[in-house]
N, CA and C atoms as an extended XYZ file, in Angstrom:
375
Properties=species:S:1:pos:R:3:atomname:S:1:resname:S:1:resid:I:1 pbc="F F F"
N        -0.605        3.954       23.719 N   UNK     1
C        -0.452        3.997       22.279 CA  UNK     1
C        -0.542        5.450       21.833 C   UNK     1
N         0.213        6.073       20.939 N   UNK     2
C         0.305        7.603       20.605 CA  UNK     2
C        -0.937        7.614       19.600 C   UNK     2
N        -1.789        7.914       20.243 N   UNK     3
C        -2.764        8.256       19.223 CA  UNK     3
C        -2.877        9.147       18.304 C   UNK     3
N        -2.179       10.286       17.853 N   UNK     4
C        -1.558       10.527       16.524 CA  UNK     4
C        -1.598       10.083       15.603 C   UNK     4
N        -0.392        8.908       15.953 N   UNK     5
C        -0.384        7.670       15.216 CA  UNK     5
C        -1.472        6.673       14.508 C   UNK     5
N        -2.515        6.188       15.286 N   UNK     6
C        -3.325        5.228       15.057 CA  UNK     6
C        -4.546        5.847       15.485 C   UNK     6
N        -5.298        5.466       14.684 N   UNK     7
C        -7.069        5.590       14.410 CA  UNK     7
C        -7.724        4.573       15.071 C   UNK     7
N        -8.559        4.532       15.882 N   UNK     8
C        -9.540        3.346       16.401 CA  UNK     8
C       -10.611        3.266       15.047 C   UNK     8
N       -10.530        1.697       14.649 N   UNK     9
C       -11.463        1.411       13.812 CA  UNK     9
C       -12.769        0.894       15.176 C   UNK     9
N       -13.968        1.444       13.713 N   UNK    10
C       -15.220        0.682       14.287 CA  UNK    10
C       -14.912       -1.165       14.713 C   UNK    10
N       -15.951       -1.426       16.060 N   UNK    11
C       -16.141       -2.577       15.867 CA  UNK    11
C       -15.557       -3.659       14.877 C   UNK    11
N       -15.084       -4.496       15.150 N   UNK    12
C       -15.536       -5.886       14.282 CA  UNK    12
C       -16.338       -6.763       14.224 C   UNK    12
N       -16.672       -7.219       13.064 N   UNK    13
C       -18.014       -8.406       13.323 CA  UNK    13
C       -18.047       -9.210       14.837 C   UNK    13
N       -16.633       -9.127       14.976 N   UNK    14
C       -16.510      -10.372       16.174 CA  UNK    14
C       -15.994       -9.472       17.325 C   UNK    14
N       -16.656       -8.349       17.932 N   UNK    15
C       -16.680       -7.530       18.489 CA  UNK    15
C       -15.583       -6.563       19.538 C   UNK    15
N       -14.181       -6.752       18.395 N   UNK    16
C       -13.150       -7.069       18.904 CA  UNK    16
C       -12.845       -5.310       18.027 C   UNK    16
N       -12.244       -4.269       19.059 N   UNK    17
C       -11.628       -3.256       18.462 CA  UNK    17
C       -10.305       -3.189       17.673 C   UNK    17
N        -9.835       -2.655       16.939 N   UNK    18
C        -8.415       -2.724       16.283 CA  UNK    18
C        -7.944       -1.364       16.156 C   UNK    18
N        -6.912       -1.513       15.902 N   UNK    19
C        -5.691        0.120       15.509 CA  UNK    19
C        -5.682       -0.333       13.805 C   UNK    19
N        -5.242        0.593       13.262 N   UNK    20
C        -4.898        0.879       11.921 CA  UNK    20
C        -4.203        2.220       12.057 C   UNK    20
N        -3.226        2.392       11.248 N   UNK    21
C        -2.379        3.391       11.107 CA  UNK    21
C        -3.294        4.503       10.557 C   UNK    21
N        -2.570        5.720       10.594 N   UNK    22
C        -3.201        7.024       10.199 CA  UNK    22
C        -3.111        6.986        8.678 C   UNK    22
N        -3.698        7.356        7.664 N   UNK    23
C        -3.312        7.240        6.062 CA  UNK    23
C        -1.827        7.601        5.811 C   UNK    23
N        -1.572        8.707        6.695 N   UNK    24
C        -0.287        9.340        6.284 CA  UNK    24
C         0.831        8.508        6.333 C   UNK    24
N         0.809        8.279        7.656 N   UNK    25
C         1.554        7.224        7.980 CA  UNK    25
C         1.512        5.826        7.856 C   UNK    25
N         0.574        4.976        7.177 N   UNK    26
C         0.380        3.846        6.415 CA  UNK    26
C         1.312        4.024        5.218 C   UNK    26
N         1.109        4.926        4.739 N   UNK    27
C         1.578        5.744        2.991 CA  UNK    27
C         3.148        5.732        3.383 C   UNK    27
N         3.534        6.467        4.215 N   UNK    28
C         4.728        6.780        4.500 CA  UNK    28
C         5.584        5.145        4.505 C   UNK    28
N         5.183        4.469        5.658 N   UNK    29
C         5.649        3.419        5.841 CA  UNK    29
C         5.387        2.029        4.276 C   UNK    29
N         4.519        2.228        3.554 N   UNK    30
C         4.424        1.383        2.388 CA  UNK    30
C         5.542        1.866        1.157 C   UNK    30
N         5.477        2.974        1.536 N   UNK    31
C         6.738        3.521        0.618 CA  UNK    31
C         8.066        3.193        1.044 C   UNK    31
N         7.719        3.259        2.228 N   UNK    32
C         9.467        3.046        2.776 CA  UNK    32
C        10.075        1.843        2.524 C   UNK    32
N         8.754        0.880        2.523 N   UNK    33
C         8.715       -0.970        2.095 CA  UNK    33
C         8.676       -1.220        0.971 C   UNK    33
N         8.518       -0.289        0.369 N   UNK    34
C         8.287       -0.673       -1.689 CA  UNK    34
C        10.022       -0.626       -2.001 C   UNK    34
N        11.042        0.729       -1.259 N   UNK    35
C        11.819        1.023       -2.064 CA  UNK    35
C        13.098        0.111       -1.147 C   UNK    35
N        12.603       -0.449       -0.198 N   UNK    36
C        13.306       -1.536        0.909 CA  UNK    36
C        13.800       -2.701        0.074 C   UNK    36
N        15.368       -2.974       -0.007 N   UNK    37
C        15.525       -4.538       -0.726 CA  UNK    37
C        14.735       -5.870        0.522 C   UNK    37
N        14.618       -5.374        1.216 N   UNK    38
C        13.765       -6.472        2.028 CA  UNK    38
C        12.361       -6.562        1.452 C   UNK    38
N        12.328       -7.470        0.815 N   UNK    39
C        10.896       -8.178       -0.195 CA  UNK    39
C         9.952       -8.446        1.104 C   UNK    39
N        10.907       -9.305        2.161 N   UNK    40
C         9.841      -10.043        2.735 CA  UNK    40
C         8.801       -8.721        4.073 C   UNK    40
N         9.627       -7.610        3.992 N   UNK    41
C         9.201       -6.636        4.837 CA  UNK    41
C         8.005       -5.814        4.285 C   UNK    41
N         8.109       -5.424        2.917 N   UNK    42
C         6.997       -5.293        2.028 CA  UNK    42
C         6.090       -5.876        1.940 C   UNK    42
N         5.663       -7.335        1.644 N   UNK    43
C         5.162       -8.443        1.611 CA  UNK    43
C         4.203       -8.413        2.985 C   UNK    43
N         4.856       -7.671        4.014 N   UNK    44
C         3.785       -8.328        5.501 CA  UNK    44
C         3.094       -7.297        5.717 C   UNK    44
N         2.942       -6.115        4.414 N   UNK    45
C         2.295       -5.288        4.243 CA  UNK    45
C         0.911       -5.799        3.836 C   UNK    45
N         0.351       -7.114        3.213 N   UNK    46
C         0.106       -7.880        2.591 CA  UNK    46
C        -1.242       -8.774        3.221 C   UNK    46
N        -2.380       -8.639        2.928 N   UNK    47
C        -3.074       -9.878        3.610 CA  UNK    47
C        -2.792      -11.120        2.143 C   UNK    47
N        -2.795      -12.101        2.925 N   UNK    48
C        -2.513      -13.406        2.152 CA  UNK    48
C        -3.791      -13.361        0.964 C   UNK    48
N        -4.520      -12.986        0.690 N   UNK    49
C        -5.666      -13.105       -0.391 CA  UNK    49
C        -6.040      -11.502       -0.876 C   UNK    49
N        -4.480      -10.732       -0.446 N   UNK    50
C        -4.348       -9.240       -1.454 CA  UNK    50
C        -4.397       -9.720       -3.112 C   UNK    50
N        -5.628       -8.692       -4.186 N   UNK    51
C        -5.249       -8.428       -5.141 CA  UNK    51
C        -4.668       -7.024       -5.087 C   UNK    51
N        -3.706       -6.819       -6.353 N   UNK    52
C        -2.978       -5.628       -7.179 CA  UNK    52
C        -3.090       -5.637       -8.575 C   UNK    52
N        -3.820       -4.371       -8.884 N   UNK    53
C        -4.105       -3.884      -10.035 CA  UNK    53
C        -3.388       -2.791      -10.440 C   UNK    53
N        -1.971       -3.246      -11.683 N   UNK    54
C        -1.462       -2.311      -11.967 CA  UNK    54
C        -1.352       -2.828      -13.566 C   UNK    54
N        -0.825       -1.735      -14.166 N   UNK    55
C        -1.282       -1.975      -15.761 CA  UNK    55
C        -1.925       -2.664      -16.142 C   UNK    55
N        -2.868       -2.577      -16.183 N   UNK    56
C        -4.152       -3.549      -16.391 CA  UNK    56
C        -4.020       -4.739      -16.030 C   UNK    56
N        -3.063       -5.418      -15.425 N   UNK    57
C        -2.842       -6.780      -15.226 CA  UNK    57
C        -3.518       -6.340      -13.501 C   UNK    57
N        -4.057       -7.897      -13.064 N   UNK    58
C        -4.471       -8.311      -11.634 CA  UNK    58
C        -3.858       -9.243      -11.509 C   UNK    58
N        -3.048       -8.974       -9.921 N   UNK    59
C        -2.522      -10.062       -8.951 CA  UNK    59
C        -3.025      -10.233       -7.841 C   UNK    59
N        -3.477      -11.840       -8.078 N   UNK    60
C        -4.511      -12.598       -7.164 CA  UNK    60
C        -3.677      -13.151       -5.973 C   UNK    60
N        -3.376      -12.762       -4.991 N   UNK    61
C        -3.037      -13.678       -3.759 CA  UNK    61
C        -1.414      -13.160       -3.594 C   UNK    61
N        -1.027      -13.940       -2.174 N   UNK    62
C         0.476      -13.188       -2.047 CA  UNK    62
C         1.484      -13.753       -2.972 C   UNK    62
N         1.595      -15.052       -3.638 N   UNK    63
C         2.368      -15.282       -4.096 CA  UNK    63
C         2.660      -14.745       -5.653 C   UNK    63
N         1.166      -14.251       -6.409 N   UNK    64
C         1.483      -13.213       -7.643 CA  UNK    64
C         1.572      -12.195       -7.089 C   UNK    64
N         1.409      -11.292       -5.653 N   UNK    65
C         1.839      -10.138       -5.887 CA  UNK    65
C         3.445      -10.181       -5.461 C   UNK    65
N         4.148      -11.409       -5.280 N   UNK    66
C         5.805      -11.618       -4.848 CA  UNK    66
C         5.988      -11.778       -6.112 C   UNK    66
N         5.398      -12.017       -6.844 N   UNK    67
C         6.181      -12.270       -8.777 CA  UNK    67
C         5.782      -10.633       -9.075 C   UNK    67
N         4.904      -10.115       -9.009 N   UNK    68
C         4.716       -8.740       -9.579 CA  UNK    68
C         5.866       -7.823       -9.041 C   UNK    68
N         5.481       -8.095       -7.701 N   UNK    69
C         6.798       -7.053       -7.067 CA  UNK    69
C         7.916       -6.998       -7.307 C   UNK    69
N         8.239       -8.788       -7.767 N   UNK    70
C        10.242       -8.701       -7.902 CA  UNK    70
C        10.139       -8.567       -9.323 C   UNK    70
N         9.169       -7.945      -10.355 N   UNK    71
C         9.511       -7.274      -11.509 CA  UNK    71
C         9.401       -6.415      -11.423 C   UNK    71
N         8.635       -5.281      -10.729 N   UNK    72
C         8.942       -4.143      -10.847 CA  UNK    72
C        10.536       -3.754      -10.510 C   UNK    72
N        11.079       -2.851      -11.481 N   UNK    73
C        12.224       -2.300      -11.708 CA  UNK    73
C        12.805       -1.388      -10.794 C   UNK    73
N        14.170       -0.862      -10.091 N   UNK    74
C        13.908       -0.386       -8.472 CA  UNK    74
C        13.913        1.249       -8.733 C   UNK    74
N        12.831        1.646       -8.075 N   UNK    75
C        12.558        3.413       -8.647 CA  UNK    75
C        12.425        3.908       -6.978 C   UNK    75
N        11.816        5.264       -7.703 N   UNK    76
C        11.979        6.075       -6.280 CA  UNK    76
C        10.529        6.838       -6.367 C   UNK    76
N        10.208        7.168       -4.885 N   UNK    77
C         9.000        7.380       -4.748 CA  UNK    77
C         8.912        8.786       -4.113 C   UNK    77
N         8.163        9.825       -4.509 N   UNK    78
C         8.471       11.230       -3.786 CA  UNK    78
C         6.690       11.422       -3.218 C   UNK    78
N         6.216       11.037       -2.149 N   UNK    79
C         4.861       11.215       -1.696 CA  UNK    79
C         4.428       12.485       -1.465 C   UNK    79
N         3.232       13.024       -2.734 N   UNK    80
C         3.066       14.167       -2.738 CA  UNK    80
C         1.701       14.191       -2.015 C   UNK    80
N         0.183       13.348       -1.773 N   UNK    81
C        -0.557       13.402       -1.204 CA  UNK    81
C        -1.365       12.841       -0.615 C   UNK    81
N        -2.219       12.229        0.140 N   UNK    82
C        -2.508       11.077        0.720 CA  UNK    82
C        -4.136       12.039        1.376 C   UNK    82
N        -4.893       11.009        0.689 N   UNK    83
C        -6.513       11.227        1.538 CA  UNK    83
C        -7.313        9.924        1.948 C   UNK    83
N        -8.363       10.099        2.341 N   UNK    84
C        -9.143        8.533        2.643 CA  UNK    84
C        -8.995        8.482        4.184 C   UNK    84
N        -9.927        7.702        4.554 N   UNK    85
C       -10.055        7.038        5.546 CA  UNK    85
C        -8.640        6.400        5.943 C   UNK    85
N        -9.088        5.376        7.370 N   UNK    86
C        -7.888        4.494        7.271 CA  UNK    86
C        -7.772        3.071        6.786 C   UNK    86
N        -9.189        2.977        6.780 N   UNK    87
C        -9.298        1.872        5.721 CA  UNK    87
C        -9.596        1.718        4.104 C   UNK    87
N        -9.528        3.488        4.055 N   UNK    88
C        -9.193        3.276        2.444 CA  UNK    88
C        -8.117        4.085        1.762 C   UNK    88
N        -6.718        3.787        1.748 N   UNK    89
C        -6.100        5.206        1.656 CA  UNK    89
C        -6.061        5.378        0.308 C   UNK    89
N        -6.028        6.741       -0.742 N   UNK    90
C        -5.745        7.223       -1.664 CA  UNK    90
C        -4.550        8.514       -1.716 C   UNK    90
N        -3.044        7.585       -2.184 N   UNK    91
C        -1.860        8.116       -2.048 CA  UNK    91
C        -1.290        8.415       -3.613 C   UNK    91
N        -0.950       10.281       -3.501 N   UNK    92
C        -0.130       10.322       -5.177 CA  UNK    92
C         1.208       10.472       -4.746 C   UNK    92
N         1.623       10.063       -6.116 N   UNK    93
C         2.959        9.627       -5.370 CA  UNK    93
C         4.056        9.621       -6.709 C   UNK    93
N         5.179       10.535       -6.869 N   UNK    94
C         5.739       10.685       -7.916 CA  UNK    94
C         6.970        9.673       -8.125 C   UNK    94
N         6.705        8.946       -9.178 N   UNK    95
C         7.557        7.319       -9.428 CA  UNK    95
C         8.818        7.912      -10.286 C   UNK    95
N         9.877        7.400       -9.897 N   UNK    96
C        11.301        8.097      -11.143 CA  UNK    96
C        11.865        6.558      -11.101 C   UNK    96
N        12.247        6.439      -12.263 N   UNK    97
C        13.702        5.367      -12.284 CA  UNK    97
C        13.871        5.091      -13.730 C   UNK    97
N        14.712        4.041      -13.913 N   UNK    98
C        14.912        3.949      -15.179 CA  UNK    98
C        14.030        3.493      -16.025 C   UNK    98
N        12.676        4.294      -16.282 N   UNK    99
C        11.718        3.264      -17.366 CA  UNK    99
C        11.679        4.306      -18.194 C   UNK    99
N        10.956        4.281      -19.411 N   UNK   100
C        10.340        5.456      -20.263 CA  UNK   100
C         8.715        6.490      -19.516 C   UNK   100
N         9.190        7.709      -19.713 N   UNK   101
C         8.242        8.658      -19.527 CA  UNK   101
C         8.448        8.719      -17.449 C   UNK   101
N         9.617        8.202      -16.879 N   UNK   102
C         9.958        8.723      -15.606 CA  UNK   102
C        10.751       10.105      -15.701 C   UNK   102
N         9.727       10.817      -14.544 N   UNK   103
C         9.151       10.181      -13.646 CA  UNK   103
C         8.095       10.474      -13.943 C   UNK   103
N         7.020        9.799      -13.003 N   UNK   104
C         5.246       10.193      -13.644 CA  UNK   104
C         4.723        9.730      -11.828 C   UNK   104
N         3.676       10.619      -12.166 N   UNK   105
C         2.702       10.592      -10.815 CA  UNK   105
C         1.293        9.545      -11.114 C   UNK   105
N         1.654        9.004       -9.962 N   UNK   106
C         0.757        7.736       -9.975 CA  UNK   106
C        -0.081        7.140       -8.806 C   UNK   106
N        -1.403        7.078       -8.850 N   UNK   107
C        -2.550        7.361       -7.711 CA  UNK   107
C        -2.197        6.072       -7.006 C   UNK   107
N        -2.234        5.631       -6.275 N   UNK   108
C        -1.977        4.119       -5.312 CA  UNK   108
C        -3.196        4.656       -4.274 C   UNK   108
N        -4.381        3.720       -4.997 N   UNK   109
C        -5.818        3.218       -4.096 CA  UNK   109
C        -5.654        2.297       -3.253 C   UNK   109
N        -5.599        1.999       -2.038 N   UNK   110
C        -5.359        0.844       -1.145 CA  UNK   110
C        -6.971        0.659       -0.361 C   UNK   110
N        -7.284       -0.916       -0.015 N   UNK   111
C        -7.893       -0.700        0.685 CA  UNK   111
C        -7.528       -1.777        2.006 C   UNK   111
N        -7.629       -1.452        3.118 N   UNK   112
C        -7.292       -2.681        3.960 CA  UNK   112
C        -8.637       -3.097        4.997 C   UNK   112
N        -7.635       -4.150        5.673 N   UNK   113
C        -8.475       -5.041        6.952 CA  UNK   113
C        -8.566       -4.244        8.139 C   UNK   113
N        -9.007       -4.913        9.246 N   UNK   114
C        -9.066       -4.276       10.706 CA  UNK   114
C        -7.474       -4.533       11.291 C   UNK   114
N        -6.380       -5.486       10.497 N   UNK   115
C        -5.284       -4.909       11.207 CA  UNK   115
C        -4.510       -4.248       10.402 C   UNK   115
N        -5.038       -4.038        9.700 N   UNK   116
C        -4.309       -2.686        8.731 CA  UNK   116
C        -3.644       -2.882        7.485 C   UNK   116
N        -3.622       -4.406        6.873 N   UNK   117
C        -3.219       -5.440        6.194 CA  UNK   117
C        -3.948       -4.725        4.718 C   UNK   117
N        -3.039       -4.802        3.337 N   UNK   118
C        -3.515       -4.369        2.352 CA  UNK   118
C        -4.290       -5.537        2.108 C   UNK   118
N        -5.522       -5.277        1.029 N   UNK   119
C        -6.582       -6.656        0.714 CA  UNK   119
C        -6.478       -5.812       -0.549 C   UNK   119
N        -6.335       -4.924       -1.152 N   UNK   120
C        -6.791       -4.263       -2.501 CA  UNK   120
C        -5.893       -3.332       -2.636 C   UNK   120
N        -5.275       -3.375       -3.985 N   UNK   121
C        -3.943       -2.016       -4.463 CA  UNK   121
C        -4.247       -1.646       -5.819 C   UNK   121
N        -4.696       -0.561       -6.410 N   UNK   122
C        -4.827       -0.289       -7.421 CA  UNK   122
C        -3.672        0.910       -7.693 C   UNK   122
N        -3.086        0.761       -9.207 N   UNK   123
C        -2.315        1.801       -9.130 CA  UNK   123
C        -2.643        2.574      -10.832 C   UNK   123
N        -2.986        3.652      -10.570 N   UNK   124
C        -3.155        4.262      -11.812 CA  UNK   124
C        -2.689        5.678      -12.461 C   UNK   124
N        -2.863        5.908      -13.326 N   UNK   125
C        -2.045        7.552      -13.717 CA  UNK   125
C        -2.865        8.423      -13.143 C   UNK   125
């Protein structure tokens, strides 16, 4: 495995080691899946009991964040910085498309599981 690539997480409760991607490259690849017409490739970005917190609204579970997602409008993403752990990434990230006040830079808090699965997305100015 190119370790570059992937971070050894600590332990699991059930004493089982895991990979998780590097932040950079988590970031890289979630972007590449946001601006992907493949929904369902985005989506397996996804643990089944992910919330997303974006304009003040929360989406509980995979099937509101598949209604949130196929409203968002199709924009473009220019990744300007990425910090955190690998289980917590904090990515800015400059959003353009056709809405009012694009483009604008916008923080995307993630937090994930031991296989690297989003469980938490916050997105804020």
């Amino acid at each position: 495995m190119d370790e570059r690539r992937h971070e050894h997480m600590p332990n699991t409760p059930h004493g089982v080691r895991s990979t998780v991607q590097e932040p950079r490259d988590f970031a890289e690849a979630y972007f590449a899946a946001a601006k992907s017409p493949d929904r369902e490739q985005y989506l397996s970005l996804f643990h089944e009991t992910a919330v997303v917190h974006d304009e003040g609204r929360s989406h509980e579970g995979l099937a509101a964040v598949r209604r949130w997602r196929d409203a968002v409008p199709p924009v473009r993403y220019r990744l300007r910085e990425v910090t955190g752990p690998p289980a917590a990434v904090r990515a800015l990230a400059e959003v353009a498309g056709d809405f009012p006040g694009s483009p604008v830079t916008l923080c995307f808090t993630f937090e994930r599981d031991e296989q690297g699965r989003i469980t938490r997305l916050d997105i804020t100015p």
